[in-house]
Every structure is written in C-alpha cells, then in structure tokens.
MDTraj code that builds the backbone (N, CA, C; nanometers):
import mdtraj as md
import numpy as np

residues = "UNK UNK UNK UNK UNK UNK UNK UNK UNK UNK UNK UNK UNK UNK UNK UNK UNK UNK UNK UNK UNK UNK UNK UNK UNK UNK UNK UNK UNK UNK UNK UNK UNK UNK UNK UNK UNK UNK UNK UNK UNK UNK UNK UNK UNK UNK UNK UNK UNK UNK UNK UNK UNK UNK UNK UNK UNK UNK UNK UNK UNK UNK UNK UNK UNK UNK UNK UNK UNK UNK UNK UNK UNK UNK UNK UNK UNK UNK UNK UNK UNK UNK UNK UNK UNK UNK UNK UNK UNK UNK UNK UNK UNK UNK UNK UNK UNK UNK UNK UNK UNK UNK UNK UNK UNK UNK UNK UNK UNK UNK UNK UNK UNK UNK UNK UNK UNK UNK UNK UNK UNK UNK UNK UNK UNK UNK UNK UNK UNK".split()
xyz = np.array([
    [-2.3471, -0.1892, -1.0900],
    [-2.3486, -0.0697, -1.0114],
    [-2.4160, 0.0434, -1.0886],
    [-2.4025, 0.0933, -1.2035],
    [-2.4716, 0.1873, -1.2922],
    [-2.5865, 0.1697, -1.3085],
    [-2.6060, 0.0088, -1.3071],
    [-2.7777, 0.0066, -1.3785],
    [-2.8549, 0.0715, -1.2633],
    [-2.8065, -0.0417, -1.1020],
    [-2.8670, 0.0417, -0.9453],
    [-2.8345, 0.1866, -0.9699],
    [-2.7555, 0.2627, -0.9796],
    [-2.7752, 0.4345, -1.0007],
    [-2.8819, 0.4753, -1.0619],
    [-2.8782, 0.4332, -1.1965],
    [-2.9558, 0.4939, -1.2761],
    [-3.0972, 0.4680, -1.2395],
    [-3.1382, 0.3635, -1.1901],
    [-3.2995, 0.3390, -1.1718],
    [-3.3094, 0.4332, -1.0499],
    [-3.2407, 0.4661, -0.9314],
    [-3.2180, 0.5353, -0.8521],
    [-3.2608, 0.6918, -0.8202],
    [-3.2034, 0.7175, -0.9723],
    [-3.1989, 0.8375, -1.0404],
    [-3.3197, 0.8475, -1.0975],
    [-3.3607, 0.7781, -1.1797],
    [-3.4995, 0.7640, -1.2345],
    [-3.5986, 0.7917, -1.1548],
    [-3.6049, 0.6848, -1.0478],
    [-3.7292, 0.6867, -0.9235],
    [-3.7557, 0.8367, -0.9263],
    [-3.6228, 0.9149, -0.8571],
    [-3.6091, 1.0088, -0.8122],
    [-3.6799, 1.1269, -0.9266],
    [-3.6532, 1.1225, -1.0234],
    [-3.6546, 1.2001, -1.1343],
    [-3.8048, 1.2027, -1.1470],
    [-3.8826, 1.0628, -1.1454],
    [-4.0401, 1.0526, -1.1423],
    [-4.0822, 1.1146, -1.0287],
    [-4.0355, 1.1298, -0.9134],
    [-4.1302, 1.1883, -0.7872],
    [-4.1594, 1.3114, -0.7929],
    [-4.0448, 1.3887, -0.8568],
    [-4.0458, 1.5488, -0.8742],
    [-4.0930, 1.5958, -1.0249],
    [-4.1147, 1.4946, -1.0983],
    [-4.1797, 1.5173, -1.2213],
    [-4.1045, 1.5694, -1.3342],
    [-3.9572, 1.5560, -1.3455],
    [-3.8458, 1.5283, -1.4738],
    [-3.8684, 1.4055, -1.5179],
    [-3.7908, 1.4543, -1.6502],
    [-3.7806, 1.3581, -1.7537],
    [-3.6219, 1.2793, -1.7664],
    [-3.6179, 1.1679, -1.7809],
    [-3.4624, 1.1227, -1.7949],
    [-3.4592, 1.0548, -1.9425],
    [-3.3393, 1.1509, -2.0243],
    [-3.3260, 1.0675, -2.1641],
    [-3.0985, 1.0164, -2.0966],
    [-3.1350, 0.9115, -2.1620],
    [-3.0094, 0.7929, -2.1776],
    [-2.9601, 0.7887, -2.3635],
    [-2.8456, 0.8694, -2.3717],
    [-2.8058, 0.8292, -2.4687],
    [-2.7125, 0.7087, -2.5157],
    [-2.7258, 0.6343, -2.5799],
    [-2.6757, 0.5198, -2.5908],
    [-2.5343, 0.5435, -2.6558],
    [-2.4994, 0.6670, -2.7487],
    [-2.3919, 0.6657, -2.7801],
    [-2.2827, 0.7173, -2.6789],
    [-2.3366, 0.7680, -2.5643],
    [-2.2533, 0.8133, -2.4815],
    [-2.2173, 0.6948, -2.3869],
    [-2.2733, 0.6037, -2.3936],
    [-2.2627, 0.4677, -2.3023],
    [-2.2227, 0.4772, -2.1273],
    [-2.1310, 0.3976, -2.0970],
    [-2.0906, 0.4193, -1.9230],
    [-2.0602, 0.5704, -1.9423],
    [-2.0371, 0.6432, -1.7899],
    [-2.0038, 0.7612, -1.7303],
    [-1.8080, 0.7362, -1.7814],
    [-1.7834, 0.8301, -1.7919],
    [-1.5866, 0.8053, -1.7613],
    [-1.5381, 0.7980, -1.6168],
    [-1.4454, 0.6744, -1.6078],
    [-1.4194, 0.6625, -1.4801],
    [-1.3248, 0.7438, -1.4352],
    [-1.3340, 0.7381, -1.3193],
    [-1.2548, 0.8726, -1.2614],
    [-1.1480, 0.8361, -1.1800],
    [-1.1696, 0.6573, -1.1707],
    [-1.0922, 0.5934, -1.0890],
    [-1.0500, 0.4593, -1.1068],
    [-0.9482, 0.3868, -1.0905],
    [-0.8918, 0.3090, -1.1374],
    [-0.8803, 0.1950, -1.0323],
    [-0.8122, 0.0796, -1.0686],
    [-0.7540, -0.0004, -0.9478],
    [-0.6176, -0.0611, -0.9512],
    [-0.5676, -0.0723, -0.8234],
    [-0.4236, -0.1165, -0.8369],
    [-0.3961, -0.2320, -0.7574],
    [-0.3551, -0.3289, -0.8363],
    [-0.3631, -0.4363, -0.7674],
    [-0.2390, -0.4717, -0.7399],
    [-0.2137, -0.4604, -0.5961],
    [-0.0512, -0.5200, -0.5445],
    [-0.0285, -0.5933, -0.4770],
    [0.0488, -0.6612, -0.5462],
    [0.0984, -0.8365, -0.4150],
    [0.2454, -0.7590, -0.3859],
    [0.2751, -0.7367, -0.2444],
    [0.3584, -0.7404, -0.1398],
    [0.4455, -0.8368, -0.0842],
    [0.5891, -0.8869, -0.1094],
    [0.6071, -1.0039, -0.0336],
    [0.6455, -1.0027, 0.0927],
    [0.5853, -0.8998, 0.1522],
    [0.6141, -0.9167, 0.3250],
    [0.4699, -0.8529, 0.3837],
    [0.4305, -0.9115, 0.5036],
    [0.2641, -0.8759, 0.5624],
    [0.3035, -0.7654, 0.5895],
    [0.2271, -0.6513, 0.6240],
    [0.2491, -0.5396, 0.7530],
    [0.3097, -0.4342, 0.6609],
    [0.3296, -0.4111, 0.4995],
    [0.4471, -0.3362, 0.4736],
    [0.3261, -0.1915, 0.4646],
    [0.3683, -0.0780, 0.4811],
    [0.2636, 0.0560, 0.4516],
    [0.2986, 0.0710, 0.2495],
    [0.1543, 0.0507, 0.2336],
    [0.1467, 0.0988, 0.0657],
    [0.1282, 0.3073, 0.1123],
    [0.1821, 0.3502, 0.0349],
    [0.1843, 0.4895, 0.0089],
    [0.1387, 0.5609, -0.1306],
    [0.0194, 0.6094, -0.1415],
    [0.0362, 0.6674, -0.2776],
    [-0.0075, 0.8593, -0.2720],
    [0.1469, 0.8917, -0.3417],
    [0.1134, 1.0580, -0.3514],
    [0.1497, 1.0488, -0.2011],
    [0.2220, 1.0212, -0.1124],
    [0.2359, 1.0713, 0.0276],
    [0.1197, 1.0338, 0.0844],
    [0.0015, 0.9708, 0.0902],
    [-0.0714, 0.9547, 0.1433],
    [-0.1225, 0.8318, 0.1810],
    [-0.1562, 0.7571, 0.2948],
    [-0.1126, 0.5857, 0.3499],
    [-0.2709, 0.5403, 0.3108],
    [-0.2336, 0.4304, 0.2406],
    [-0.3681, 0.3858, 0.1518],
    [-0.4136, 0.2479, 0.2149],
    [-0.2841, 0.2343, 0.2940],
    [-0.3183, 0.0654, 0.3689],
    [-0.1702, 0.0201, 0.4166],
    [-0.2257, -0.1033, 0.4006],
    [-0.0618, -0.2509, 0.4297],
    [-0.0979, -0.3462, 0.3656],
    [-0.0460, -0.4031, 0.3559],
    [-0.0132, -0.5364, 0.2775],
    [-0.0508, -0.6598, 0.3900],
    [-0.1684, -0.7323, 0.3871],
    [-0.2574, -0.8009, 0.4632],
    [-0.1842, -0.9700, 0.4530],
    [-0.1218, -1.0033, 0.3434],
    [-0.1063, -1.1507, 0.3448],
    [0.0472, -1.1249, 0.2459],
    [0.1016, -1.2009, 0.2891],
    [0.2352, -1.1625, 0.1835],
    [0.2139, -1.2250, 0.0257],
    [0.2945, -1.1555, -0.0385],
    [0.1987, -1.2743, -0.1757],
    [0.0682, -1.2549, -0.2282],
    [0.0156, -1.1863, -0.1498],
    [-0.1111, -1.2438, -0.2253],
    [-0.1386, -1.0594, -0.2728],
    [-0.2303, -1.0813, -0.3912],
    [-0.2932, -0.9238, -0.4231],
    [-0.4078, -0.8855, -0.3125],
    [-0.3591, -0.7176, -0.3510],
    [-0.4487, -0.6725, -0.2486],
    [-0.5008, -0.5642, -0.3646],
    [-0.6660, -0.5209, -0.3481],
    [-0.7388, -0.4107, -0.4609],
    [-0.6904, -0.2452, -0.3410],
    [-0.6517, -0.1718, -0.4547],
    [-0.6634, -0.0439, -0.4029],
    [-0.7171, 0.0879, -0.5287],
    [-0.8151, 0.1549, -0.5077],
    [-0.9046, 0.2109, -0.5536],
    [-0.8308, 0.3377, -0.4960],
    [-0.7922, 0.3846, -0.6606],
    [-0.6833, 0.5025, -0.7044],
    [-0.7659, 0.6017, -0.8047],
    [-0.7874, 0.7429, -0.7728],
    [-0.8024, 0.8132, -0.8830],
    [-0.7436, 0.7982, -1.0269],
    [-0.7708, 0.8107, -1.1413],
    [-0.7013, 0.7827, -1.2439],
    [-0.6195, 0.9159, -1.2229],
    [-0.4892, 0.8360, -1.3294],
    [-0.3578, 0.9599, -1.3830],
    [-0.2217, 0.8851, -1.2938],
    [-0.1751, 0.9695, -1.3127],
    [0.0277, 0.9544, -1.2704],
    [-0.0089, 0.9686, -1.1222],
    [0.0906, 0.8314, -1.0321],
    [0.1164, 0.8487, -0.9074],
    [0.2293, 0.8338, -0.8984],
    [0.2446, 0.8495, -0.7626],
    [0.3676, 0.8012, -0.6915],
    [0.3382, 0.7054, -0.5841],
    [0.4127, 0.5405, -0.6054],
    [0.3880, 0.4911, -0.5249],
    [0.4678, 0.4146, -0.4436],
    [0.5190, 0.4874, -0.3026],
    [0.6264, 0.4065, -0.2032],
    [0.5343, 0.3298, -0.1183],
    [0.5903, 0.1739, -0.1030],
    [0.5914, 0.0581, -0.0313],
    [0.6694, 0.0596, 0.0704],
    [0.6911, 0.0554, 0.1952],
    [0.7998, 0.0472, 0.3022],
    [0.7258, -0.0614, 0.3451],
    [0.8401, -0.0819, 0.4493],
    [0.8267, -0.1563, 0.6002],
    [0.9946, -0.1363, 0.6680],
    [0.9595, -0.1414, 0.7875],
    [1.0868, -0.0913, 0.8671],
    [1.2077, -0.2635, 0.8416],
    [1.2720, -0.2299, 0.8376],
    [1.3943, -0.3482, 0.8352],
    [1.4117, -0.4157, 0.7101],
    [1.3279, -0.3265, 0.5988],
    [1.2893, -0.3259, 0.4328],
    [1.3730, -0.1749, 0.3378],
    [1.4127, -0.2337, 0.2523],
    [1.4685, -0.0945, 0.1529],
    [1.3185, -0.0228, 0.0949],
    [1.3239, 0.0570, 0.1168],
    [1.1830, 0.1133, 0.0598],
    [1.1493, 0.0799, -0.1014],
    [1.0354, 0.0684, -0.1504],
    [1.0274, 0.0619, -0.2917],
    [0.9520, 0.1840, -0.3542],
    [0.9974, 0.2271, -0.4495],
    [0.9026, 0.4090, -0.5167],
    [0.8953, 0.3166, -0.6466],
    [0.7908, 0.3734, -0.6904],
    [0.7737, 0.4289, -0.8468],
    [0.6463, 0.5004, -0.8895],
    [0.6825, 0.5373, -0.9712],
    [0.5711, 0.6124, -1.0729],
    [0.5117, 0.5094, -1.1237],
    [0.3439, 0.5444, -1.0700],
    [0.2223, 0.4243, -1.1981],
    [0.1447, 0.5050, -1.2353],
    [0.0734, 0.4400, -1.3477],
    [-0.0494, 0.5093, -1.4475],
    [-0.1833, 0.4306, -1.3876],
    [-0.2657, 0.5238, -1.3644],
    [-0.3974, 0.4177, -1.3092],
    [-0.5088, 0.4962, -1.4379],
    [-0.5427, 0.3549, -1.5302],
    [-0.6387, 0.4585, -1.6427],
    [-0.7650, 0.4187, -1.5532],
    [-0.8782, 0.5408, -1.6497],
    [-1.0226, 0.5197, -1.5299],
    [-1.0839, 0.4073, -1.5623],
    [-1.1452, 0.3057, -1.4665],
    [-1.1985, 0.1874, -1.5019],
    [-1.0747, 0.0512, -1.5323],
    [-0.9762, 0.1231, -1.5440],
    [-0.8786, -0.0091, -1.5576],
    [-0.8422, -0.0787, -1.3990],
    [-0.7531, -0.1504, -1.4411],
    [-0.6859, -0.2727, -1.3501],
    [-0.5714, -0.2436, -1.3558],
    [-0.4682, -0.2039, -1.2566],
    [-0.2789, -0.2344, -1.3155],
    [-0.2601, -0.2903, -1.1670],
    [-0.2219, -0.3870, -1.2216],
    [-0.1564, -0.5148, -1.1588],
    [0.0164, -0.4865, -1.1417],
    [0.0565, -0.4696, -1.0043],
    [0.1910, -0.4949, -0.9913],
    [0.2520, -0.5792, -0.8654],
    [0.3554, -0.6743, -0.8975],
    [0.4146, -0.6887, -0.7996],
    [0.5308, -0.6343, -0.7240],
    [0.5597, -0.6198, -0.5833],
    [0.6635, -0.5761, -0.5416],
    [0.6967, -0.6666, -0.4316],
    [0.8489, -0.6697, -0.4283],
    [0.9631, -0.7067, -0.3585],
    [1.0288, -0.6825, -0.2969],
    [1.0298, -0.6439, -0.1375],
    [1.0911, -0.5737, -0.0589],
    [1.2069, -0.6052, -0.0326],
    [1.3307, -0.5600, -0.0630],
    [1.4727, -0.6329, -0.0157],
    [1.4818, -0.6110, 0.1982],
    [1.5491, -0.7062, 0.2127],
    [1.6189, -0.6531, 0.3678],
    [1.7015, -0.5492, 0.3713],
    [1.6867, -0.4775, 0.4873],
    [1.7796, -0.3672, 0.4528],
    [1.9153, -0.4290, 0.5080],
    [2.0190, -0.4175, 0.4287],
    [2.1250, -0.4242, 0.4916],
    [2.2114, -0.4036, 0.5756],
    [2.2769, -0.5096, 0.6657],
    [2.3035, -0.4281, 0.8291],
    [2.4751, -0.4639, 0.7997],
    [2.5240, -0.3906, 0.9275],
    [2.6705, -0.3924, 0.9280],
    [2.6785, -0.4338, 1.0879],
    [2.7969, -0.5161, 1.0704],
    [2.8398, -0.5536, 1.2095],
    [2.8906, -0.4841, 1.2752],
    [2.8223, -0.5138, 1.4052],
    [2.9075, -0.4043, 1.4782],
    [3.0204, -0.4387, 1.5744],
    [3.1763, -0.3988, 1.5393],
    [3.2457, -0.4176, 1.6225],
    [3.2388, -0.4003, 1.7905],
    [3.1669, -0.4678, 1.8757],
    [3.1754, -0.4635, 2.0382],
    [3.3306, -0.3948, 2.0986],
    [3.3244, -0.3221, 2.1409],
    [3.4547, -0.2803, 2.2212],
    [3.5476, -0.4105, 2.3408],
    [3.6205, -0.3890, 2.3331],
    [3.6929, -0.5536, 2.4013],
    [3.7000, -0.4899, 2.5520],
    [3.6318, -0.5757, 2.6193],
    [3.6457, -0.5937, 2.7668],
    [3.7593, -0.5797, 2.8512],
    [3.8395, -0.4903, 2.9267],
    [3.9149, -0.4269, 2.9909],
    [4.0266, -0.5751, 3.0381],
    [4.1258, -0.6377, 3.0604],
    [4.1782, -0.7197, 3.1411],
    [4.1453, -0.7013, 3.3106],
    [4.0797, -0.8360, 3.3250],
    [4.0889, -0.8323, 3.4546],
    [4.1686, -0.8214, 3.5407],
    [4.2317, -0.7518, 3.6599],
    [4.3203, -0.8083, 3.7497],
    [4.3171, -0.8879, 3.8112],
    [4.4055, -0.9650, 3.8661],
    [4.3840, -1.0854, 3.9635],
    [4.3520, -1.0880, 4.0435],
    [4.2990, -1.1504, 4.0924],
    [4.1956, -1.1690, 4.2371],
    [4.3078, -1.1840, 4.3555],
    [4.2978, -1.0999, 4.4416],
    [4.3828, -1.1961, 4.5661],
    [4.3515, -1.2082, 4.6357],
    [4.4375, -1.3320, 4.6904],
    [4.3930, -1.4888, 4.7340],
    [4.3153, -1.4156, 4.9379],
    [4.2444, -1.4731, 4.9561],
    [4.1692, -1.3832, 5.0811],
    [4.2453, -1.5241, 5.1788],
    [4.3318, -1.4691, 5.2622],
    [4.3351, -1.5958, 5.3573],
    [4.2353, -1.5914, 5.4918],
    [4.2289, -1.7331, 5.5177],
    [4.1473, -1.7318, 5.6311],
    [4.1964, -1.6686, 5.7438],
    [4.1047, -1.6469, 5.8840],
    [4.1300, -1.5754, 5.9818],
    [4.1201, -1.6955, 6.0665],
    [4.2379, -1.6560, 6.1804],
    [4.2559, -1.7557, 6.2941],
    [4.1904, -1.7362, 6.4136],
])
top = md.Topology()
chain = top.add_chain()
for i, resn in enumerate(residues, 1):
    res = top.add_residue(resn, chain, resSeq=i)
    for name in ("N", "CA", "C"):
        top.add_atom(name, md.element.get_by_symbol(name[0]), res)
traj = md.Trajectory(xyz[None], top)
C-alpha cells in the first residue's frame, strides 16, 4: 500500500515540477490505526467501540478484522438475550490485538402463572318435551 502512495505522489510531484526526497531513516509513516481482531461466539451480536456500532459478528467463532484508531477504547459486545461484554483495549498503530469473546445467556426467572379460578359446575340442561 505505501509503495502505490508514494509513486502516486511522485507522478504527481513530477507534473507540477517538485522534487520528492525519501528519507530512509524515517522509514514507514506512523500508523494511526490499528486492528482488532474478534471472534464472537454468537452470529448477529453488535461490536461497539467508544459508543459507536462498528459492526456484528458475521459467523460465530470465527475472527472478524476491525480497523480501530490507535490508543485506549472501550469495547461493548451485546446481543439481546446475551449479558453484555465491556472492556478496555489498547489498539497500537499498525498492530494486530486479537481477542476472543464469550457471550453468556442472560439469565431468566420463572415465572409463576396465576392459578385458574375453580370452575363451577355445569348444570345438567334437561331435555324439552
């Protein structure tokens, strides 16, 4: 991807008649952005990072790439009938952080039904003569 920029840049730089010097000790640009790689074990769950909806979780299990500014996030995982998952991650620029998450069920309570009234007895219909 840099080398396509830079010749890019170059072309460009020759049409208008600048000069481009490349210092070698300065090497790649600093990345500004990171990636986070998360396997989900339920499809459909909303990834959240910083309050802001970055996707879902496409295959359960499996990693999915998400392309994060570098620095400190916050990152909640839901899905409805799921305990939510938070935490704080570090995304350095140009790195990879790999995590998995595990959505528990949310836990339900039974619900006591109210008991059905006693019927009265039916009476008996006699026939008509």
């Amino acid at each position: 991807m840099y080398a396509r920029t830079i010749v890019v840049i170059a072309v460009a730089a020759m049409l208008v008649g600048c000069t481009m010097t490349y210092h070698e000790a300065a090497g790649k640009p600093a990345a500004t952005s990171g990636t986070l790689s998360l396997a989900v074990n339920v499809r459909g769950a909303s990834v959240y990072i910083d309050d802001s909806l970055y996707g879902e979780s496409q295959r359960a299990g499996k990693a999915q790439d998400f392309i994060v500014p570098a620095g400190t996030h916050k990152l909640v995982v839901k899905k409805f009938g799921f305990v939510d998952y938070a935490v704080t991650i570090g995304i350095a620029g140009g790195g990879v952080n790999t995590l998995d998450v595990t959505l528990n069920r949310q836990p339900t309570e039974a619900v006591k039904l109210p008991e059905a009234p006693a019927k009265a007895p039916e009476k008996a219909v006699e026939p008509k003569k």
